[in-house]
N, C-alpha and C positions, 0 to 999 in steps of 0.2 A: 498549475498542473505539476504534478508529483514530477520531477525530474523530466519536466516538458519543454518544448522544447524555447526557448526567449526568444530576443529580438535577432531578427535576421538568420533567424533558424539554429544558432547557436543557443546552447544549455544555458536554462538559469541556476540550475546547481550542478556543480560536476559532481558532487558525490563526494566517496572516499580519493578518486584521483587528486581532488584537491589537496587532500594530505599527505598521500603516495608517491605522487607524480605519474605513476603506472597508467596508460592510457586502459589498461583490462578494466581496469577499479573506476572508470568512467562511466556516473548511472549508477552504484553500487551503494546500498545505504545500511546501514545496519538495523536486523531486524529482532523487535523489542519483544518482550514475554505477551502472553495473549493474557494473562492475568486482570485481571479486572478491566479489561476493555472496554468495556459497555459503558465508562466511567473515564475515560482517556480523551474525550472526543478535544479537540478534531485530530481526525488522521493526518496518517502518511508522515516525512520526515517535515514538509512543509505547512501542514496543517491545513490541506487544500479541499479536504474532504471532511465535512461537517456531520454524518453519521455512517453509523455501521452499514445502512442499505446503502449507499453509496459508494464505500468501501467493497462490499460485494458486487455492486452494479460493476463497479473497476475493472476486478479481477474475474471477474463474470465474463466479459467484453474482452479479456487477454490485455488489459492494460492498455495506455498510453504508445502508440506506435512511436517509436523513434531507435535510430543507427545504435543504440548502445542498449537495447531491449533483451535482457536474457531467453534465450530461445527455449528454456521448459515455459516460459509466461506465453499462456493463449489460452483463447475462448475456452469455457468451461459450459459452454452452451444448457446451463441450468434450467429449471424450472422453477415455476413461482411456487409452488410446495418446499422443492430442494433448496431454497433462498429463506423459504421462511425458518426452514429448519436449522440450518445453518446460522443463520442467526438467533434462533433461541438457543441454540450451543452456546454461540460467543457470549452471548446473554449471563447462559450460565456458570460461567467464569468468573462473574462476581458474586462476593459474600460479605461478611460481615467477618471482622477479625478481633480477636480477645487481645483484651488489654491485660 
């Protein structure tokens, strides 16, 4: 799980805290270009998520519950049209580039 939560309810990744020390930066991951995504798989920083509908399923649902959860992340209570669309976006994000 994406910055979910490990053994004994402690994190298996702290995120950027681990380089900071900052308890804020706890959960905190850096986020990458949406550039040929459809071509990146698998997600997340952990690579726990193995496609794009999945990655939508995610952040569909508001993410992973856990104490270090940024508070704009929640349900996006979607539809299966608004899901599919969304991902023919991220879809089309990739191209073909000149050599």
């Amino acid at each position: 799980m994406a910055g979910g939560a490990g053994p004994a309810g402690g994190f298996q990744d702290e995120g950027r805290a681990s380089i900071t020390r900052r308890s804020e930066d706890r959960g905190a991951f850096k986020t990458p270009t949406l550039r040929e995504v459809a071509r990146t798989a698998p997600y997340m920083h952990d690579g726990s998520l193995a496609t794009l509908e999945d990655v939508v399923d995610f952040y569909d649902r508001g993410g992973n519950r856990n104490a270090f959860l940024d508070p704009e992340l929640h349900a996006l209570g979607l539809t299966a049209p608004e899901k599919q669309a969304l991902l023919a976006f991220l879809r089309s994000l990739s191209g073909t580039t000149l050599r």
